[in-house]
N, C-alpha and C positions, 0 to 999 in steps of 0.2 A: 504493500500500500504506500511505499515511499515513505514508511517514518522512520526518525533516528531516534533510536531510545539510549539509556543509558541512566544508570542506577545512581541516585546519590544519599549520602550518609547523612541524612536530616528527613526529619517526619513532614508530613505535607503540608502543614501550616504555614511550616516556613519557610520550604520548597517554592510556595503560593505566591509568595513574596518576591523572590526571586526573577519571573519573569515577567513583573508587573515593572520592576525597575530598570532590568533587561532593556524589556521594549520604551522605556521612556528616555533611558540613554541613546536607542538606535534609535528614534524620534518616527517610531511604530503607532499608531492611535491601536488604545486596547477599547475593540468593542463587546465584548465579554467577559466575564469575569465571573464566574459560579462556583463552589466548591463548598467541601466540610473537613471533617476530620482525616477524611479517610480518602475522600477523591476531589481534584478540582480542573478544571478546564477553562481556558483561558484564548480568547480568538484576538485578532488583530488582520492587518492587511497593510502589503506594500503601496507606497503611491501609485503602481500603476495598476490596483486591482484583486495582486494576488494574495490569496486568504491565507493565515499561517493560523496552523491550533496547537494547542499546547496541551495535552494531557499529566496530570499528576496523578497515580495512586500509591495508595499502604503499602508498602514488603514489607511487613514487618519488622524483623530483628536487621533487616539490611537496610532499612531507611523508607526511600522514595523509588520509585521507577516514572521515570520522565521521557514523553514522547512527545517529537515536535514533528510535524508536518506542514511544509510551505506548499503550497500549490495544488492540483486535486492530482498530480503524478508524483510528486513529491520533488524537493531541489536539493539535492545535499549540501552545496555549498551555502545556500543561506540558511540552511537551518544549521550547517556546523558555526557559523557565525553568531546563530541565535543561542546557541549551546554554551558558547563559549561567556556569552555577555551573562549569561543568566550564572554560571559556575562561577565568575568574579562577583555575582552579587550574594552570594553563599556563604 
């Protein structure tokens, strides 16, 4: 489905946080923002249209597992951008 996932060592609350600041430092408009304890999902879009989601869920004793998906084929290289923005806000 074109997503980059990848596990991180923080529970989703504050996982949540993280691509909310992400995307304000890459000057991304977040137009979604929903979640809880356990799951939260996060949309946004490039200026020229195309849609990026953000999945958070629970692992447990591993932390977080984080999925981002830019476009509806997916783009690695801006979603490893958006990876990386969100891991410096961690």
């Amino acid at each position: 489905m074109g997503k980059l996932s990848d596990q991180l060592k923080a529970p989703v609350p504050k996982v949540r946080q993280a691509p909310l600041a992400a995307l304000k430092g890459l000057e991304l408009p977040v137009r979604s923002d929903v979640g809880d304890k356990l799951t939260a999902h996060v949309e946004s879009e490039f200026s020229d249209g195309t849609r990026v989601w953000i999945d958070i869920e629970d692992a447990s004793d591993a932390g977080s597992k984080l999925s981002i998906r830019v476009g509806l084929m997916g783009d690695e290289a801006k979603s490893r951008k958006i990876l990386e923005a969100i891991k410096r806000h961690l």
